[in-house]
VOSE-770652 format. One record per residue (C-alpha): residue number from 1; residue in one letter; z, y, x. Coordinates in pm, 1 decimal. Example, Ala and Ser with C-alpha at 12.3 -4.5 7.8 and 13.67 -1.06 7.14 Angstrom:
<node i="1" aa="a" up="780.0" north="-450.0" east="1230.0"/>
<node i="2" aa="s" up="714.0" north="-106.0" east="1367.0"/>
//
This chain:
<node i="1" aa="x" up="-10481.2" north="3057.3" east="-11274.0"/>
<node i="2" aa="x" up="-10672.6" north="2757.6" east="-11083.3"/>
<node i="3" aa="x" up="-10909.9" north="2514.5" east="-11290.9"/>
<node i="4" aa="x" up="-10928.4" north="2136.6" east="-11211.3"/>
<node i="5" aa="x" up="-11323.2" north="2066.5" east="-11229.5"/>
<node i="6" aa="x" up="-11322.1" north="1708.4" east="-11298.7"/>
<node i="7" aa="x" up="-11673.8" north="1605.2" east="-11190.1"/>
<node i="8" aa="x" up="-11851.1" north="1365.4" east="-11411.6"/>
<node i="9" aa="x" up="-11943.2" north="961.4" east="-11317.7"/>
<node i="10" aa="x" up="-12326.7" north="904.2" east="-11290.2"/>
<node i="11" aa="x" up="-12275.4" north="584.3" east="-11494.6"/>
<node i="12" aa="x" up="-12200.6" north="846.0" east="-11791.1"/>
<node i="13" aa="x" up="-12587.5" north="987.7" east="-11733.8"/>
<node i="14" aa="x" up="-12817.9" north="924.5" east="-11940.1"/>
<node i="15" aa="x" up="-13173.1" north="980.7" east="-12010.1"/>
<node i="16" aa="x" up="-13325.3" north="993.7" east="-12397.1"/>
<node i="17" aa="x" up="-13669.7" north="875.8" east="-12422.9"/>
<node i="18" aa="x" up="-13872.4" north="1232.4" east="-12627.2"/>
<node i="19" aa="x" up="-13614.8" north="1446.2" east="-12434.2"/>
<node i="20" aa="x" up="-13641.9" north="1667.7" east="-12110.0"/>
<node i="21" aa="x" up="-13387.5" north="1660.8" east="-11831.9"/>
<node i="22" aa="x" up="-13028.3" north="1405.4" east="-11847.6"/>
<node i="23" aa="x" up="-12753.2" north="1415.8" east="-12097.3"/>
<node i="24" aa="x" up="-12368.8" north="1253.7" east="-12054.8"/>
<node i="25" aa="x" up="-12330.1" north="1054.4" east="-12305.7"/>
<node i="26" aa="x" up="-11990.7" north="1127.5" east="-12491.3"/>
<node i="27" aa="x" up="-11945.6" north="850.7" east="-12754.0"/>
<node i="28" aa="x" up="-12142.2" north="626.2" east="-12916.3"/>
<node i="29" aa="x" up="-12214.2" north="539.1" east="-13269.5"/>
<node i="30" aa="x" up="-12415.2" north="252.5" east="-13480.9"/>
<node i="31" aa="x" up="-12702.9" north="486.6" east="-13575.9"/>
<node i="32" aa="x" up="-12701.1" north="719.0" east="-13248.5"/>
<node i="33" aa="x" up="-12486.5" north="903.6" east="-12995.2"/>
<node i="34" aa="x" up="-12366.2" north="1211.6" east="-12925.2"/>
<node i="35" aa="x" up="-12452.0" north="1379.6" east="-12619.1"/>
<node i="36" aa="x" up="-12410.0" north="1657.8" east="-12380.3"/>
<node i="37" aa="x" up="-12737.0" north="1802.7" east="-12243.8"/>
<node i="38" aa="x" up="-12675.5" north="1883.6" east="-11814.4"/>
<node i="39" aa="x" up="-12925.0" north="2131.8" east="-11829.8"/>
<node i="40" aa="x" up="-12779.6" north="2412.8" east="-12110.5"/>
<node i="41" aa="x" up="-12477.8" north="2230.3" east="-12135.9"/>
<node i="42" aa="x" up="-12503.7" north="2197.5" east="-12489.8"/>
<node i="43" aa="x" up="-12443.7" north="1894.4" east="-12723.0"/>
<node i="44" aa="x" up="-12595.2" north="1754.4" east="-13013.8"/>
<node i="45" aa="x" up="-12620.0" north="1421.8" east="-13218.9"/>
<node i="46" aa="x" up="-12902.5" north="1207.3" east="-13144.8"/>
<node i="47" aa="x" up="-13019.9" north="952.1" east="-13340.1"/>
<node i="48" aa="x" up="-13132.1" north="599.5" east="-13245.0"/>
<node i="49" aa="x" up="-13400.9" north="506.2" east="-13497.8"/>
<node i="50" aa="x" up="-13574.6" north="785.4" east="-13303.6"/>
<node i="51" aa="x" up="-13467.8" north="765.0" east="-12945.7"/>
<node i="52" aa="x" up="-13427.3" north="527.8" east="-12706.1"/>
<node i="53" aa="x" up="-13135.6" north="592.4" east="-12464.1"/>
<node i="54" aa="x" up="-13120.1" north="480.4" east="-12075.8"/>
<node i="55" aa="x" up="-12838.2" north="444.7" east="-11846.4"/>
<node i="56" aa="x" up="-12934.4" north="591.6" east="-11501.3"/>
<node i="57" aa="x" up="-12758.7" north="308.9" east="-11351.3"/>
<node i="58" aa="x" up="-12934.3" north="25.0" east="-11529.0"/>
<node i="59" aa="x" up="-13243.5" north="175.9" east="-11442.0"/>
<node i="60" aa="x" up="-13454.2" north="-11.9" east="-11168.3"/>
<node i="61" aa="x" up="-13800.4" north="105.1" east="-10967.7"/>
<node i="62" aa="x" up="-14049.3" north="-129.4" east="-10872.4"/>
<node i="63" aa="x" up="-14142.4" north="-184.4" east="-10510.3"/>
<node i="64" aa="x" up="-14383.8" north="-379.2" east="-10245.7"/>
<node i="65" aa="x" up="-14094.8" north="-613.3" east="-10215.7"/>
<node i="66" aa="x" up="-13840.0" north="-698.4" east="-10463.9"/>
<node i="67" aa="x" up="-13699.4" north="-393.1" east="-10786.5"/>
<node i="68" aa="x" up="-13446.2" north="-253.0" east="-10626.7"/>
<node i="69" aa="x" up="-13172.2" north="-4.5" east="-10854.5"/>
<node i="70" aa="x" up="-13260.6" north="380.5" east="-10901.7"/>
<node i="71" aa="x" up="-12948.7" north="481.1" east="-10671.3"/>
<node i="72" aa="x" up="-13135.8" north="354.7" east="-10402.9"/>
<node i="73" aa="x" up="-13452.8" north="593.0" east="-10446.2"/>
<node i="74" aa="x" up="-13216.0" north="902.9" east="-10531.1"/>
<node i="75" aa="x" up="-12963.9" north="796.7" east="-10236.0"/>
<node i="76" aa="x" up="-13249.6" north="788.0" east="-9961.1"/>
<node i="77" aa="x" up="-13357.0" north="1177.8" east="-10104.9"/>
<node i="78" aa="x" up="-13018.6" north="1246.8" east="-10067.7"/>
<node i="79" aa="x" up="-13036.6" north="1170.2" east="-9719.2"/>
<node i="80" aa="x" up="-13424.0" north="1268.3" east="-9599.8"/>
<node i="81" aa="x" up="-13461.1" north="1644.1" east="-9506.1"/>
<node i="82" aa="x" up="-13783.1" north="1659.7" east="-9663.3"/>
<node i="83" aa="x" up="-13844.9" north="1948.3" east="-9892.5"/>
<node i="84" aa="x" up="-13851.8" north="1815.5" east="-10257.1"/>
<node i="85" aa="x" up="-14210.0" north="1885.0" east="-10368.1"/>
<node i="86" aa="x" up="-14350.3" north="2044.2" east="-10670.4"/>
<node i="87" aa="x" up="-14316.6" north="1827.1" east="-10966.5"/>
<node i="88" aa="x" up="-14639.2" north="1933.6" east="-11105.7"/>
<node i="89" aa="x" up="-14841.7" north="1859.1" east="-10807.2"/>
<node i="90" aa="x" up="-14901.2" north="1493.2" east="-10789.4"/>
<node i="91" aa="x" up="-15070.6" north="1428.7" east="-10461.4"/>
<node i="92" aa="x" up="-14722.2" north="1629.2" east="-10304.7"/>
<node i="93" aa="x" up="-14508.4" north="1384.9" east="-10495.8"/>
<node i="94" aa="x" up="-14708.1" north="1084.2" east="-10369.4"/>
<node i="95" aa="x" up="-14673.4" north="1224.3" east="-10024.3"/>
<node i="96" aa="x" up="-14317.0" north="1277.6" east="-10023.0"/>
<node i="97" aa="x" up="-14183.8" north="927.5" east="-10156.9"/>
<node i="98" aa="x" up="-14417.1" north="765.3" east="-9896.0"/>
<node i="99" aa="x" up="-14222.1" north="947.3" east="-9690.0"/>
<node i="100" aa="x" up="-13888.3" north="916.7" east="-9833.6"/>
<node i="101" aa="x" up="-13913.9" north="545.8" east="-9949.9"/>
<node i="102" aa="x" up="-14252.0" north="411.6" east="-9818.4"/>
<node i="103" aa="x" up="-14157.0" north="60.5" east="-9998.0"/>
<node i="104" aa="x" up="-14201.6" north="213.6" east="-10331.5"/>
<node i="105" aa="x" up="-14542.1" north="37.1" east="-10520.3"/>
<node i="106" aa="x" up="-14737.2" north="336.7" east="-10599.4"/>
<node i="107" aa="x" up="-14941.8" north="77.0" east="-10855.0"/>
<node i="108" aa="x" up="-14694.3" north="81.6" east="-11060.0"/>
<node i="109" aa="x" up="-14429.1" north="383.7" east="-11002.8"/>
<node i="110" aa="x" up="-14685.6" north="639.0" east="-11183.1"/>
<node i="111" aa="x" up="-14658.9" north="970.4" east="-11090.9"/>
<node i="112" aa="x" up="-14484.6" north="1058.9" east="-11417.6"/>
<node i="113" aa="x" up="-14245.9" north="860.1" east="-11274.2"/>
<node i="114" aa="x" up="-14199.9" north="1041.0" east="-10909.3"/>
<node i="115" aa="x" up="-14157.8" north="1331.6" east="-11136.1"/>
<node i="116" aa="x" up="-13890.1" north="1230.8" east="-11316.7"/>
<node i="117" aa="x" up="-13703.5" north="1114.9" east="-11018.9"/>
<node i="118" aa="x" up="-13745.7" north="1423.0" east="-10840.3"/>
<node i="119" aa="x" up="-13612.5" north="1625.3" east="-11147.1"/>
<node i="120" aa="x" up="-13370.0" north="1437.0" east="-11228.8"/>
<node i="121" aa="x" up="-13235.4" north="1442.1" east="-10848.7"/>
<node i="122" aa="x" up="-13249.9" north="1861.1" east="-10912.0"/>
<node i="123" aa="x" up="-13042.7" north="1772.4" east="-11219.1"/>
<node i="124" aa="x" up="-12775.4" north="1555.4" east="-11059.4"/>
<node i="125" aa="x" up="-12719.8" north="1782.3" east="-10750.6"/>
<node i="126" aa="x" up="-12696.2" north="2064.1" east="-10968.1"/>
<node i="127" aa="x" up="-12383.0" north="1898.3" east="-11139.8"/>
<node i="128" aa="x" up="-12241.1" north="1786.9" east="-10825.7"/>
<node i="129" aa="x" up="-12216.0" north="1449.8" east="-10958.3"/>
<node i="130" aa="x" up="-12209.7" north="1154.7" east="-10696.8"/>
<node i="131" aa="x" up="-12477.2" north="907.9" east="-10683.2"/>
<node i="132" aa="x" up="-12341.8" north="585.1" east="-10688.2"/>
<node i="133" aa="x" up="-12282.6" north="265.8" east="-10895.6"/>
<node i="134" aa="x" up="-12002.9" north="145.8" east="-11053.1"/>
<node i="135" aa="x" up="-11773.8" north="-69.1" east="-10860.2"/>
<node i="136" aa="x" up="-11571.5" north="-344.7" east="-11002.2"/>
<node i="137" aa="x" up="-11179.7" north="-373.4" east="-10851.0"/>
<node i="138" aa="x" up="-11193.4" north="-670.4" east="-10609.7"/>
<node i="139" aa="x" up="-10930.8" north="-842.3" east="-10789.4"/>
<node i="140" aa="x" up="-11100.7" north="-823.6" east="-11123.5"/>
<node i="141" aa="x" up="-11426.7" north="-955.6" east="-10972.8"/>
<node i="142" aa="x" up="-11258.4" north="-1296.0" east="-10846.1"/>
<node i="143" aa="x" up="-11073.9" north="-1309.1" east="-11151.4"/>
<node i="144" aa="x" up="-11445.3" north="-1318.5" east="-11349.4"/>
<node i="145" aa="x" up="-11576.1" north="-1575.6" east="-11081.5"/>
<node i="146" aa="x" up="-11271.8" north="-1815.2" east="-11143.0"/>
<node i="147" aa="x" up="-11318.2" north="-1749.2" east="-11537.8"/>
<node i="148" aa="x" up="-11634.4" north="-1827.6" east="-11511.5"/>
<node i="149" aa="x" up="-11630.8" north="-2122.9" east="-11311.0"/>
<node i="150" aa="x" up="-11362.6" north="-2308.9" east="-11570.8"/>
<node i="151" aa="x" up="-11590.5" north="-2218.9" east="-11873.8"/>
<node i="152" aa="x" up="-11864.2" north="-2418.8" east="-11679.7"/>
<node i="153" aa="x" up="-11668.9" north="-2658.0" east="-11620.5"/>
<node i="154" aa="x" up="-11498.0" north="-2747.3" east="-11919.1"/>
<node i="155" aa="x" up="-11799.8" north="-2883.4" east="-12165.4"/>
<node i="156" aa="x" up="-11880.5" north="-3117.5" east="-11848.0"/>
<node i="157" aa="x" up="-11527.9" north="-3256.4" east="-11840.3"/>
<node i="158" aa="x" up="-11480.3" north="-3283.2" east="-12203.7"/>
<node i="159" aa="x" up="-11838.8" north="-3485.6" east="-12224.3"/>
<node i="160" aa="x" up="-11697.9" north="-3714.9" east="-11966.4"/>
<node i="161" aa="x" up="-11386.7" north="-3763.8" east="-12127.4"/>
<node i="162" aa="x" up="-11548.9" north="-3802.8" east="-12515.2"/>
<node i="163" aa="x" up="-11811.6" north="-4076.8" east="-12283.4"/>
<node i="164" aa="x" up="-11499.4" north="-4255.4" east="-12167.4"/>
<node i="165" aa="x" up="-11334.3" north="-4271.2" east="-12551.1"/>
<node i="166" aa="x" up="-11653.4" north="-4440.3" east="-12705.4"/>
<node i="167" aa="x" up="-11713.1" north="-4658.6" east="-12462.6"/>
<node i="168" aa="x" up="-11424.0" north="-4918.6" east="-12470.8"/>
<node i="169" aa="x" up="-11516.8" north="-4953.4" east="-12865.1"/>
<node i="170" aa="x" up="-11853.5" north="-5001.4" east="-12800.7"/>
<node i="171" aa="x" up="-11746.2" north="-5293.1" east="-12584.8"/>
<node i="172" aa="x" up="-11510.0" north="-5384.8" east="-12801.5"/>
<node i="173" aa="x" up="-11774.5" north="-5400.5" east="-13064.0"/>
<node i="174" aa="x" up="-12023.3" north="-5596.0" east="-12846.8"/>
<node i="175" aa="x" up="-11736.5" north="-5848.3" east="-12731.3"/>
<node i="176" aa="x" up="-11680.1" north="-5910.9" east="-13076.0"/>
<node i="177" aa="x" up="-11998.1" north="-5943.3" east="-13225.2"/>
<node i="178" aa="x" up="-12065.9" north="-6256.1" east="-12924.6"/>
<node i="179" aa="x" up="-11738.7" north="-6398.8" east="-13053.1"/>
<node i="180" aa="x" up="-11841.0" north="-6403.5" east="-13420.5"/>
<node i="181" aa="x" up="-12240.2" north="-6504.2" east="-13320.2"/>
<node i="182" aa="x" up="-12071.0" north="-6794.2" east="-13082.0"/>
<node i="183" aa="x" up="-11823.8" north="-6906.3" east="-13385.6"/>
<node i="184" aa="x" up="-12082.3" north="-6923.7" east="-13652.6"/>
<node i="185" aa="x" up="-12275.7" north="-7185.7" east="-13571.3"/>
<node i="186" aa="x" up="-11959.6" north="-7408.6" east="-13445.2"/>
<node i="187" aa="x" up="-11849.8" north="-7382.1" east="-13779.9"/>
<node i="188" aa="x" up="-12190.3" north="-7421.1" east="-14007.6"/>
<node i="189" aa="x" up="-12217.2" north="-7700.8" east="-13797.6"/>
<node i="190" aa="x" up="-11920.6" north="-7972.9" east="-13916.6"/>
<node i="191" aa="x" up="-11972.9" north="-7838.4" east="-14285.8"/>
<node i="192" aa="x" up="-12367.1" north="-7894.8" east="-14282.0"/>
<node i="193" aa="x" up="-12303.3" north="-8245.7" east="-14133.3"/>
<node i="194" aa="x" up="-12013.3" north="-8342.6" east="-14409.4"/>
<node i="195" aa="x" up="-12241.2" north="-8220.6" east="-14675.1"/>
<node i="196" aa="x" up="-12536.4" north="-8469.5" east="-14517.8"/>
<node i="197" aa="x" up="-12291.4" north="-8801.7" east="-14519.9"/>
<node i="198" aa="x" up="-12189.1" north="-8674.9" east="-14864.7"/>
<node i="199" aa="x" up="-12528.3" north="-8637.3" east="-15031.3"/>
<node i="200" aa="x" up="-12710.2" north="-8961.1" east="-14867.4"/>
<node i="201" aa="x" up="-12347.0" north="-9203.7" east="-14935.0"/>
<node i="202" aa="x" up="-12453.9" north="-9229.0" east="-15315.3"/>
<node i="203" aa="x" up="-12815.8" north="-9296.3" east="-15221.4"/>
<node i="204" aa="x" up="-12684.9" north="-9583.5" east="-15000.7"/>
<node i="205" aa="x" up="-12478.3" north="-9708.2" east="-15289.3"/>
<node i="206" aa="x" up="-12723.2" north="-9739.0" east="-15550.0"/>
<node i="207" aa="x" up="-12958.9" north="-9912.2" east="-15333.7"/>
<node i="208" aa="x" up="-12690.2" north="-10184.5" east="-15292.5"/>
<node i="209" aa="x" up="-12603.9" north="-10169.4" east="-15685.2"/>
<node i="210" aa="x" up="-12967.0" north="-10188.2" east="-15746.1"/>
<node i="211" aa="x" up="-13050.7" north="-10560.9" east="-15625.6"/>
<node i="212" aa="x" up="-12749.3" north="-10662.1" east="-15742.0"/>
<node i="213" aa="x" up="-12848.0" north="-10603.6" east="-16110.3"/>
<node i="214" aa="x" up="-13145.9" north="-10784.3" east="-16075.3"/>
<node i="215" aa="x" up="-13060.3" north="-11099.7" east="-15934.5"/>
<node i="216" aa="x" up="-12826.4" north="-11183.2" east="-16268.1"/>
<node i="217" aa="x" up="-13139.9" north="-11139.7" east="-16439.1"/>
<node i="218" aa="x" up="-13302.2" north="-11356.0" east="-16291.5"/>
//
């Protein structure tokens, strides 16, 4: 009776910050994970208030140029012939990546780090697990890019559209408000003139009573 060995997906690795060697990472929960150690092949609960947890894949490696993604480092061992050195030898580790990936910045890839990489290559190979990153179906990438072109659109042409609403009534407003200011003084200006002739027409007719009264004194 054959078995189907069903290899496991790299972007299932992970590596838990206090722990030795690279786990798969089998679900997730709000206070931890549970994982599968690639090493003993055992698996155990680990919690997050403790650990931090790293996918291999997010993982990037600083260089003389720009980061560039783990896969890259671990791809160009997988294709040098070098001899992987001895973890615990630092000046051998230093003189392998130069060879391997002379770009790396040895300022500020520590040699801790160079021995990680190395052991977790060991690790990986070991599994038979294929170094690579996930790739999203070409159809479902365009379908993101069109997504997310609309959403950036949208709150530009709804602005635009809102602008063009408020405006008319804010000319409308300003029309009106030239009618009213023009309108006001045509009409202030008959009713302060009547009330003029009105108060100085008794004036003018007691001055004519006045003399008249005196003269039949007289």
């Amino acid at each position: 009776m054959s078995h189907k060995i069903i290899s496991m997906e790299y972007n299932k690795v992970i590596a838990v910050t206090g722990l030795p060697g690279l786990f798969e990472l089998l679900s997730s929960k709000s206070d931890g994970a549970i994982v599968r150690s690639l090493d003993d092949k055992s698996t155990r609960f680990v919690s997050s208030r403790i650990h931090n947890f790293s996918h291999l894949e997010s993982i990037e490696i600083y260089t003389v140029r720009e980061n560039v993604n783990l896969v890259d480092v671990l791809k160009a061992m997988e294709a040098s012939s070098e001899k992987l050195p001895d973890d615990k030898d630092n000046a051998a580790l230093k003189a392998y990546f130069t060879k391997v990936y002379p770009d790396l910045d040895f300022a500020r890839v520590y040699s801790s780090d160079l021995k990680k990489m190395v052991k977790w290559f060991s690790v990986l190979k070991a599994n038979d697990i294929e170094i690579k990153l996930t790739e999203e179906p070409e159809e479902e990438a365009a379908e993101a890019e069109v997504e997310t072109v609309e959403v950036e659109k949208a709150p530009a042409k709804a602005k635009k559209e809102k602008a063009e609403e408020k405006a008319p009534v804010k000319e409308k407003k300003a029309v009106k408000k030239e009618e009213e200011e023009e309108e006001k003084p045509k009409k202030a200006a008959p009713k302060k003139k009547a009330e003029k002739e009105e108060k100085a027409a008794p004036k003018k007719k007691e001055a004519e009573e006045k003399p008249k009264k005196a003269a039949k004194k007289k």
